[in-house]
KEKE-3310 file (N, C-alpha, C; in steps of 0.2 Angstrom, whole numbers, plus 5000, padded with zeros to 4 digits):
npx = (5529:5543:5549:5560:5566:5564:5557:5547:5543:5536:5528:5515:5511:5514:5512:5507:5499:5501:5516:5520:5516:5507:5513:5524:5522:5518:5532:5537:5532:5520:5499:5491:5479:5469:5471:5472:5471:5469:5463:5468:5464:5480:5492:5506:5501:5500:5516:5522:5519:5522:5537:5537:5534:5548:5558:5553:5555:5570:5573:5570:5573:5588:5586:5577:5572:5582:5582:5584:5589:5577:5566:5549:5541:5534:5519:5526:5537:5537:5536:5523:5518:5511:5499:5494:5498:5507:5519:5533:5547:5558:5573:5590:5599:5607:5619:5631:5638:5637:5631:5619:5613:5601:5596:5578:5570:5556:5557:5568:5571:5569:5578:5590:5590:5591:5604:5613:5611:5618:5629:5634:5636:5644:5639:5637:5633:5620:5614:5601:5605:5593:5590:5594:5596:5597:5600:5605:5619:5626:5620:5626:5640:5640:5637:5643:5642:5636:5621:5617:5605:5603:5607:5610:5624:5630:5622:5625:5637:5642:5648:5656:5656:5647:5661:5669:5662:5659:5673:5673:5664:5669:5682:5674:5667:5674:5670:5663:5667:5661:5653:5640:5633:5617:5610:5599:5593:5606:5616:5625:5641:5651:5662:5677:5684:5701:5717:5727:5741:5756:5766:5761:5758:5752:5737:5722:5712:5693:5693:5700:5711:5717:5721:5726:5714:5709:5702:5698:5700:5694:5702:5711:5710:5711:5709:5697:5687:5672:5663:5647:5636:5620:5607:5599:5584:5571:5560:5548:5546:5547:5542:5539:5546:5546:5551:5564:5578:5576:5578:5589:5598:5595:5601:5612:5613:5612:5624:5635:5632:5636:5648:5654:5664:5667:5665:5657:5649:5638:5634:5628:5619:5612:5607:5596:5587:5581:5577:5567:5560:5552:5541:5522:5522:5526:5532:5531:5539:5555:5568:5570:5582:5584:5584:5588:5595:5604:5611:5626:5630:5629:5633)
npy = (5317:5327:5342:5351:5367:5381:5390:5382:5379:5391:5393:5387:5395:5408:5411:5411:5397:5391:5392:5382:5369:5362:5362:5357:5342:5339:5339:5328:5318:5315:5313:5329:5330:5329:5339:5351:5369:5380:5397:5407:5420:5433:5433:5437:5436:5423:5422:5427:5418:5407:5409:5412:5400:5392:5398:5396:5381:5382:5383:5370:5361:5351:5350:5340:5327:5312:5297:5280:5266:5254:5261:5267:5277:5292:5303:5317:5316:5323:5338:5349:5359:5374:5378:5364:5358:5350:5337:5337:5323:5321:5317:5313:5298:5286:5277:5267:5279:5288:5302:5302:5310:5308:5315:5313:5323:5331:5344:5358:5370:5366:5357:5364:5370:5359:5356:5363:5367:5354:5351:5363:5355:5345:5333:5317:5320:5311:5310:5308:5308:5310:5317:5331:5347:5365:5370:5360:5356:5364:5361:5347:5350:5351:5339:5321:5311:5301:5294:5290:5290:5282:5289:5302:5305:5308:5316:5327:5329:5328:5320:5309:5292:5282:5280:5291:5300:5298:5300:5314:5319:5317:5325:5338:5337:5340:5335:5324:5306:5293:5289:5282:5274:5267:5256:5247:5231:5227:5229:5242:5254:5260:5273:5277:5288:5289:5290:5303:5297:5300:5291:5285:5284:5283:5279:5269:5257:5247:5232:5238:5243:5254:5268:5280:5288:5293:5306:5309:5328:5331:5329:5318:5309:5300:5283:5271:5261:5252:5237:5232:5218:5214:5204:5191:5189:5178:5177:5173:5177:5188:5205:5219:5234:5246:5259:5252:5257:5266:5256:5252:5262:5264:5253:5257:5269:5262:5252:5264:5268:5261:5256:5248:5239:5244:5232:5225:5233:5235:5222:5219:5230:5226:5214:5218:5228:5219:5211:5218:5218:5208:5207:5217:5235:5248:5243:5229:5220:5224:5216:5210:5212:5200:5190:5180:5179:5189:5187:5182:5197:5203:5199)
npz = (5326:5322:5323:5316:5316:5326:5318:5314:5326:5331:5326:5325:5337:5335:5323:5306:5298:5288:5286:5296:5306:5298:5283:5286:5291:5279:5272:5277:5271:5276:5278:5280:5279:5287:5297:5305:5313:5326:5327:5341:5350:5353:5345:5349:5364:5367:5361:5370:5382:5379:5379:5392:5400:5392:5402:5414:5413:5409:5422:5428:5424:5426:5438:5442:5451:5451:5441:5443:5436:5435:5444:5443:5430:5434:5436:5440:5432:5422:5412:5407:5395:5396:5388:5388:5377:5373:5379:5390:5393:5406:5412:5423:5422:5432:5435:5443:5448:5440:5429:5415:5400:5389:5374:5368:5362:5354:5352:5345:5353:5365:5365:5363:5378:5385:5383:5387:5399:5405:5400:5405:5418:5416:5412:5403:5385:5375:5359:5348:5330:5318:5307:5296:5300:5302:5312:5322:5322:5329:5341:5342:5344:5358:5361:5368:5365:5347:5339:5324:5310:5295:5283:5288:5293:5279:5274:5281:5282:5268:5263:5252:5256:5270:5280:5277:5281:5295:5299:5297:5304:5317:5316:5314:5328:5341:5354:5353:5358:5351:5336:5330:5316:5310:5300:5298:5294:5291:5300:5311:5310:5318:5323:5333:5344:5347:5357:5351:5341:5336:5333:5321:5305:5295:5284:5286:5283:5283:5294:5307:5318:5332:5323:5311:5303:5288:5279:5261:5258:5269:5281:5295:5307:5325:5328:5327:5316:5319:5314:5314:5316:5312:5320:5311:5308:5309:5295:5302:5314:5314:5318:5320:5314:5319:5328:5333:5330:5340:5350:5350:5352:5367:5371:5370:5377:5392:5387:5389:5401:5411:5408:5395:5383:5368:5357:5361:5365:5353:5349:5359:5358:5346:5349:5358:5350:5340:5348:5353:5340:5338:5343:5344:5343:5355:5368:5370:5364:5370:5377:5394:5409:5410:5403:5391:5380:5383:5392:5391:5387:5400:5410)
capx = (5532:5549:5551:5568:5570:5563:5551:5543:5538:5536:5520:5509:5508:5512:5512:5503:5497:5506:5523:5521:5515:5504:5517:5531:5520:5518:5538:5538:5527:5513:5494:5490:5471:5462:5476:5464:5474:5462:5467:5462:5471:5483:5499:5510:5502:5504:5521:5524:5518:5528:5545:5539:5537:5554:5562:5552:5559:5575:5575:5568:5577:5591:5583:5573:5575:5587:5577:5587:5586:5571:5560:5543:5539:5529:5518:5529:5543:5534:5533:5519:5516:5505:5493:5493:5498:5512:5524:5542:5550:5565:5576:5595:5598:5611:5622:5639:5640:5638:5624:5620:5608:5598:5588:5573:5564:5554:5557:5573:5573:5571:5584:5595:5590:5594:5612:5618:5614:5619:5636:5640:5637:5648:5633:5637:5627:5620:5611:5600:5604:5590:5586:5597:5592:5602:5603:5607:5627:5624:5619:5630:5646:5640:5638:5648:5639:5630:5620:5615:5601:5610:5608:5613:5630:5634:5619:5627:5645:5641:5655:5653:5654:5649:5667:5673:5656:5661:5680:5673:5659:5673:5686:5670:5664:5680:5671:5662:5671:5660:5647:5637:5626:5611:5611:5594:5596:5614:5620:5631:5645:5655:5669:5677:5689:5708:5721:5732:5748:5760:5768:5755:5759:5747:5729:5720:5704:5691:5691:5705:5714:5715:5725:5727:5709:5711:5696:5702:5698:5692:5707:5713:5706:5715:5703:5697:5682:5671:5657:5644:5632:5612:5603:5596:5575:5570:5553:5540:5547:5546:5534:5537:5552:5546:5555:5569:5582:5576:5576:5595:5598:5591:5603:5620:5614:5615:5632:5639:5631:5640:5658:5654:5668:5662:5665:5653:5639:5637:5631:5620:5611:5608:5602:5591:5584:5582:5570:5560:5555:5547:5533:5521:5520:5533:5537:5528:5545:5558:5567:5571:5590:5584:5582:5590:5600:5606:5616:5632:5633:5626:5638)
capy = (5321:5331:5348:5352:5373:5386:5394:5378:5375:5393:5395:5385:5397:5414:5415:5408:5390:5388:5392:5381:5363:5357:5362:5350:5335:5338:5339:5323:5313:5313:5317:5334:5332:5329:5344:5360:5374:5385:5404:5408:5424:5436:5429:5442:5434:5416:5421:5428:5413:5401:5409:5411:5393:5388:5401:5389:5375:5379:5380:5365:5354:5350:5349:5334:5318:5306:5291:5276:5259:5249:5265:5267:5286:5295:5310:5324:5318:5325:5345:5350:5367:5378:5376:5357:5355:5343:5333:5337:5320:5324:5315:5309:5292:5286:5270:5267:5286:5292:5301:5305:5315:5304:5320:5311:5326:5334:5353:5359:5375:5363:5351:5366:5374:5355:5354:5371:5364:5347:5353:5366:5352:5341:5328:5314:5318:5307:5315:5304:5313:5306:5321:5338:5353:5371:5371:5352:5356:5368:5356:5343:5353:5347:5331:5316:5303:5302:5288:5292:5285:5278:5294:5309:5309:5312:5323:5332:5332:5330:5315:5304:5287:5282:5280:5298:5306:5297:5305:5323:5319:5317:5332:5345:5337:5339:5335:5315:5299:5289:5291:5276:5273:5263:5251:5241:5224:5227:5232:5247:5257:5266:5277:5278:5292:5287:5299:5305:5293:5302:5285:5282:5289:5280:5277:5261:5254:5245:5235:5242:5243:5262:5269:5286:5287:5299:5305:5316:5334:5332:5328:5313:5306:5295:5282:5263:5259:5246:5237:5227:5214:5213:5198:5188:5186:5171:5178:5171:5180:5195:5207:5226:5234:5252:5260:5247:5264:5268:5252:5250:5268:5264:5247:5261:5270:5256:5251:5269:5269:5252:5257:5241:5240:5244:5226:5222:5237:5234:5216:5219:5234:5222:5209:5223:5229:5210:5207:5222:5217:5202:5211:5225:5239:5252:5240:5224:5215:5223:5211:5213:5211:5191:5187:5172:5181:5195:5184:5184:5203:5208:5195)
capz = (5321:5325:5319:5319:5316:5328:5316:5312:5333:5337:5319:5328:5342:5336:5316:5300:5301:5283:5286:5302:5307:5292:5278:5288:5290:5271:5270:5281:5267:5281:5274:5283:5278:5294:5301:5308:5316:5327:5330:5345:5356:5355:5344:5354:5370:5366:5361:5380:5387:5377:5381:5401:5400:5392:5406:5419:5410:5411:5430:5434:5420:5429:5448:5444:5453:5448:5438:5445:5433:5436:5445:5438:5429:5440:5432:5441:5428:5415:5410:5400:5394:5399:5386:5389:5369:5374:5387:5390:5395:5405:5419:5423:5420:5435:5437:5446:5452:5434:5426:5407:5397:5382:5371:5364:5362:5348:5347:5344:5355:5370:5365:5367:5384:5390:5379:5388:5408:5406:5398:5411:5424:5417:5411:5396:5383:5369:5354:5342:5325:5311:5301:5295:5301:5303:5321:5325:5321:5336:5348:5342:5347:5365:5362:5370:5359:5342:5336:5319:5305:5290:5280:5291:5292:5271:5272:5284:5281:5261:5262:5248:5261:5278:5284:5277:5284:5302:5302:5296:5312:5322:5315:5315:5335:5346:5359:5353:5358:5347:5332:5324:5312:5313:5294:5299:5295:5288:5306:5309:5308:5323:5324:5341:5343:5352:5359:5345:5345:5332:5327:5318:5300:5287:5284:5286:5282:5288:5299:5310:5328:5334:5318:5309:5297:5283:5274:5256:5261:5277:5286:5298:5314:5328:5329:5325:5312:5322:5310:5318:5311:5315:5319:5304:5312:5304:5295:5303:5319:5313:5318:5320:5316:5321:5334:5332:5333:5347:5357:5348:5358:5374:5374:5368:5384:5396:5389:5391:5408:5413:5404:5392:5378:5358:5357:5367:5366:5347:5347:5364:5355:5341:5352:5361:5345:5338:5351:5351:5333:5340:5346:5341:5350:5358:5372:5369:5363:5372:5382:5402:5407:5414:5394:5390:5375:5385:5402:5389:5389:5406:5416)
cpx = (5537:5549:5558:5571:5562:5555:5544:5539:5537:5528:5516:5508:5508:5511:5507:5504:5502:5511:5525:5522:5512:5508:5523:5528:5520:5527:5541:5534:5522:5508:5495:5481:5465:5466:5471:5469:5470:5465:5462:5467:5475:5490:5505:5507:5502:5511:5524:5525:5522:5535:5543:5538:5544:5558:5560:5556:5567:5578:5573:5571:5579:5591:5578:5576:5576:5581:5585:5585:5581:5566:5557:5544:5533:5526:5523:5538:5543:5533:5530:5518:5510:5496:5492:5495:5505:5516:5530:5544:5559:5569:5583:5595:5606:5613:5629:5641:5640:5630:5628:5613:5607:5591:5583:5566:5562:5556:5567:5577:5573:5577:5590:5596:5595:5602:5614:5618:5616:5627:5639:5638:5639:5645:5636:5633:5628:5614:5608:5599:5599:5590:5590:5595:5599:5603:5606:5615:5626:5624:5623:5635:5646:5640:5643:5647:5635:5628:5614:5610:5606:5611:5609:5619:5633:5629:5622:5635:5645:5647:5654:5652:5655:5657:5670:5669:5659:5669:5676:5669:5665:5679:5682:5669:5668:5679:5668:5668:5668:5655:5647:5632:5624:5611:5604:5597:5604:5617:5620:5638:5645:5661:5671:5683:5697:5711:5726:5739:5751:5767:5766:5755:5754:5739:5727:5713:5700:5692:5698:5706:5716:5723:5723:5719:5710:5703:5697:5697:5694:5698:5710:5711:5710:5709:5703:5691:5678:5662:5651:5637:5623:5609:5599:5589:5574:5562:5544:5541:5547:5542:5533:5544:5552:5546:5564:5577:5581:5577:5586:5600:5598:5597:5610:5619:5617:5621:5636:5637:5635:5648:5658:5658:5662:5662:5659:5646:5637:5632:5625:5615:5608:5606:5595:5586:5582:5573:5565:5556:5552:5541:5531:5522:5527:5537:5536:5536:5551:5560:5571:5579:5589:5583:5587:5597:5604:5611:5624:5635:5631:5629:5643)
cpy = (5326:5335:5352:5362:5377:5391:5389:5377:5383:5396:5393:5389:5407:5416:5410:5402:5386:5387:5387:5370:5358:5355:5355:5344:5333:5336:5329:5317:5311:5317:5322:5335:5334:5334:5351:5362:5377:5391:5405:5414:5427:5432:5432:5438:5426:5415:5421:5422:5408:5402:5408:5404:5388:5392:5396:5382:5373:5380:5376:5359:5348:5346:5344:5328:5314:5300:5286:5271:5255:5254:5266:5275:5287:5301:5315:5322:5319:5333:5345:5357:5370:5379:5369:5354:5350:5344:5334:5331:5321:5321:5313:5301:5290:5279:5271:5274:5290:5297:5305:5306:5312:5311:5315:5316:5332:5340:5355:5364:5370:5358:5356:5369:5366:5355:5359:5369:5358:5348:5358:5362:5348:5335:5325:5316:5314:5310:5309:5308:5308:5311:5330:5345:5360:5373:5364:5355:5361:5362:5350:5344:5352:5342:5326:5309:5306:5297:5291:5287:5286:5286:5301:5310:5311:5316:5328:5335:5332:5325:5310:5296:5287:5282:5287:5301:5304:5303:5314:5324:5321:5324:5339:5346:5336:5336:5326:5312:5295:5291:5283:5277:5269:5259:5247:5234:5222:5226:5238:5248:5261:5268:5278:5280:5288:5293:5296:5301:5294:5297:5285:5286:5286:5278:5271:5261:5250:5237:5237:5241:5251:5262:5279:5284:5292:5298:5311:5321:5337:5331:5320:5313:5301:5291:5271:5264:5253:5244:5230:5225:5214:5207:5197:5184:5182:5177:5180:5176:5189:5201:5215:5230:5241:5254:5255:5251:5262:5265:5252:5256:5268:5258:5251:5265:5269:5255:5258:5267:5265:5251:5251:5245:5242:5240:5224:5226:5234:5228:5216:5225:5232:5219:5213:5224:5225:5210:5211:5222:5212:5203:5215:5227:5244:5247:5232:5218:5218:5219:5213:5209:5202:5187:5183:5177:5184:5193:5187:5190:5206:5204:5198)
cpz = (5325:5321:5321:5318:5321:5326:5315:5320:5336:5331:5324:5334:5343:5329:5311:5300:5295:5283:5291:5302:5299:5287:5280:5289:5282:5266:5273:5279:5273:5280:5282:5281:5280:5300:5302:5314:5317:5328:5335:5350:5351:5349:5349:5363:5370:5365:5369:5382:5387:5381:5387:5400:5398:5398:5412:5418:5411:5418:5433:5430:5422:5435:5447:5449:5451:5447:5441:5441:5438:5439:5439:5437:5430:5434:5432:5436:5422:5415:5406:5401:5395:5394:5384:5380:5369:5381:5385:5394:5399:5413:5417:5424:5425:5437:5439:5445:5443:5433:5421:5406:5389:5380:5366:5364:5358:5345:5350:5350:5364:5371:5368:5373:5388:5389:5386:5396:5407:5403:5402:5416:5424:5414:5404:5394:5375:5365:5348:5335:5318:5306:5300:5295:5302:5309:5326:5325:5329:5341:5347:5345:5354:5366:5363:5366:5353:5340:5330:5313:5300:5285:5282:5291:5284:5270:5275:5284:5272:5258:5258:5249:5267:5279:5283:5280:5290:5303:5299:5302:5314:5322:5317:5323:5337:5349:5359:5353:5354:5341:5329:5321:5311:5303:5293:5298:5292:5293:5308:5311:5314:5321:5330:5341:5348:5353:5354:5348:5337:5328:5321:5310:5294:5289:5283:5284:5286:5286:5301:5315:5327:5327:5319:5303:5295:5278:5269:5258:5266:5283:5289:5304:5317:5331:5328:5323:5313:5316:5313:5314:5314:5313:5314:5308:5307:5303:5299:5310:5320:5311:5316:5321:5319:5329:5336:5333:5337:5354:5356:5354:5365:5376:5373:5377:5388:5396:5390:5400:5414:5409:5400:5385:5371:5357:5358:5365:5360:5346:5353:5361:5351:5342:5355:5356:5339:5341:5353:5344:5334:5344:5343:5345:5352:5364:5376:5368:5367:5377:5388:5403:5410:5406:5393:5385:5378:5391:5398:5391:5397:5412:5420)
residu = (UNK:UNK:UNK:UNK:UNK:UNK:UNK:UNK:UNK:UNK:UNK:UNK:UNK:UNK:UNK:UNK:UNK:UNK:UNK:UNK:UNK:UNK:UNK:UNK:UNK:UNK:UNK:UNK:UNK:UNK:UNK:UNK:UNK:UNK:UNK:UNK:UNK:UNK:UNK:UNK:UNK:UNK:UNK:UNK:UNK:UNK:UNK:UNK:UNK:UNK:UNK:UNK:UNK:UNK:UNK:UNK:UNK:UNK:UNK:UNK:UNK:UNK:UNK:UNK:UNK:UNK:UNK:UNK:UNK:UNK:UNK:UNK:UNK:UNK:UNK:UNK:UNK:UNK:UNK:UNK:UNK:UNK:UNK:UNK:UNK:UNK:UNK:UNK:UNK:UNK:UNK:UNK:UNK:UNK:UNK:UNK:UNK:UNK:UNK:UNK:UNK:UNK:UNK:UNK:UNK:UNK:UNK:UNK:UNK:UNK:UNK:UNK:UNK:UNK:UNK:UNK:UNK:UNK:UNK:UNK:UNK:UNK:UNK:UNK:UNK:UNK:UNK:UNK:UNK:UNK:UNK:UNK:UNK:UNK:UNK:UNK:UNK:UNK:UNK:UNK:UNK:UNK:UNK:UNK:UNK:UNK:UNK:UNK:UNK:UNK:UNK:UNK:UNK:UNK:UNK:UNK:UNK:UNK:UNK:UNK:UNK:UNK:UNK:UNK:UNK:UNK:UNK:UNK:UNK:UNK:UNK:UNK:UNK:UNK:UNK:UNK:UNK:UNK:UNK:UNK:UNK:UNK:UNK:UNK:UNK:UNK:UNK:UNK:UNK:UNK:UNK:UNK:UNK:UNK:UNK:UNK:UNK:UNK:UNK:UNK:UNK:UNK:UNK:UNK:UNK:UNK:UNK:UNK:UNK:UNK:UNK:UNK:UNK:UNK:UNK:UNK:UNK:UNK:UNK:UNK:UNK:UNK:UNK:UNK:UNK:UNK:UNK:UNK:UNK:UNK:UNK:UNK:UNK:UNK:UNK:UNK:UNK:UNK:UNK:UNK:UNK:UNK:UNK:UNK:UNK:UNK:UNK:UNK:UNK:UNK:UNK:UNK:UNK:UNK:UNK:UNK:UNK:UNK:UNK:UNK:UNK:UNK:UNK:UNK:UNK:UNK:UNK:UNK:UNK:UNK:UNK:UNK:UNK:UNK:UNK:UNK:UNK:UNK:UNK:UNK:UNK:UNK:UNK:UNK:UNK:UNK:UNK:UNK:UNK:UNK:UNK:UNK:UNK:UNK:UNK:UNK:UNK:UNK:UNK)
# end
């Protein structure tokens, strides 16, 4: 469960159980019946602790040990808080002299401690936005990438279709090169920003070559609108689509990591997340880069 504002992750530790965790599982259509909050201590000194742990937090963020492709995760690349009630996932991810910063992680006030050192050291970062919340536009303004669920961007921009929501993404985030949205078995949908080329006097549609995109009362974007298809799994093949995001994510990485064109990423993260539904499990289906499907792109 991800709780996306401040007060909803700091209840469970310094204030009323209502305003806190149960009430959002219940916002999250998920039963809260077998959910038991214990009060136990001090709220004023559970609150202490909390903050001293994210001030630990954010000095050892950064100063982990490079995660290198194919190394196994050791315990010590894991922070857990000091009352052991969860794990902080958190390492660079490094290929051909780069590193980049992938937030997959639950509480909001953490996402930003990492956004704030990883953008003054210069760090790609990539932002999985599913769900609108009042502090997410914050941490987006750092972001270098977005890969979006199909209904965040016109909740968030209020744009009455994907392609106007992508150009307002892009006009409000100066700083994204690309934003996609995830379709499931439809595909998705990217926008991949270009340098402003003042020829360029008309709007176009989709699909495109780097044009001028105009969206009514949001503006114009110098850009291209790339639409990409998702593997048709024959039925019987079809086992488990959750997580299915995330392995599509995992394969956007990769191509950022390895400067792999939009051409190119889009159909390998649909291959990627193709074949993690052919398994249960979080990592029972994903396939290893020696996968038969996978030679085309990784040649």
């Amino acid at each position: 469960m991800k709780l996306p504002h401040l007060l909803q992750l700091t209840a469970k530790f310094i204030g009323p159980p209502e305003i806190g965790l149960l009430r959002e599982r219940g916002n999250f259509a998920m039963t809260s019946s077998m959910g038991r909050i214990r009060k136990r201590g001090s709220y004023l000194v559970r609150f202490v602790l909390f903050l001293l742990w994210f001030v630990r937090l954010a000095q050892l963020s950064l100063e982990r040990d490079t995660l290198n492709p194919g190394d196994e995760l050791m315990e010590y690349d894991f922070l857990e808080s000091p009352n052991k009630l969860f794990q902080l996932k958190f390492f660079n991810v490094e290929y051909s002299g780069s590193s980049n910063l992938y937030l997959g992680i639950q509480y909001m006030i953490v996402n930003w401690i990492l956004l704030m050192q990883a953008s003054c050291r210069n760090i790609p970062i990539l932002v999985d936005a599913y769900h609108k919340s009042e502090r997410l536009g914050d941490l987006l303004k750092l972001a270098d990438y977005v890969v979006c669920s199909t209904k965040f961007p016109q909740a968030w921009t209020e744009a009455p279709s994907i392609p106007s929501a992508l150009v307002s993404m892009l006009l409000r985030l100066p700083n994204i090169k690309f934003a996609v949205v995830t379709l499931g078995e439809e595909g998705c949908i990217m926008l991949e920003r270009s340098k402003t080329d003042d020829s360029i006097t008309f709007p176009t549609f989709v699909p495109s070559s780097v044009a001028k995109l105009k969206a009514n009362k949001f503006g114009t974007v110098h850009g291209r609108l790339i639409v990409g298809t998702a593997e048709k799994i024959p039925p019987l093949e079809l086992l488990d689509t959750t997580g299915a995001g995330d392995a599509f994510i995992g394969a956007v990485l990769y191509a950022i990591c390895t400067n792999m064109p939009a051409e190119k990423m889009l159909p390998f993260a649909a291959q990627v997340a193709a074949g993690y539904c052919r398994g249960f499990g979080a990592r029972t289906g994903l396939p290893y880069h020696t996968d038969a499907r996978l030679t085309s792109f990784l040649s």
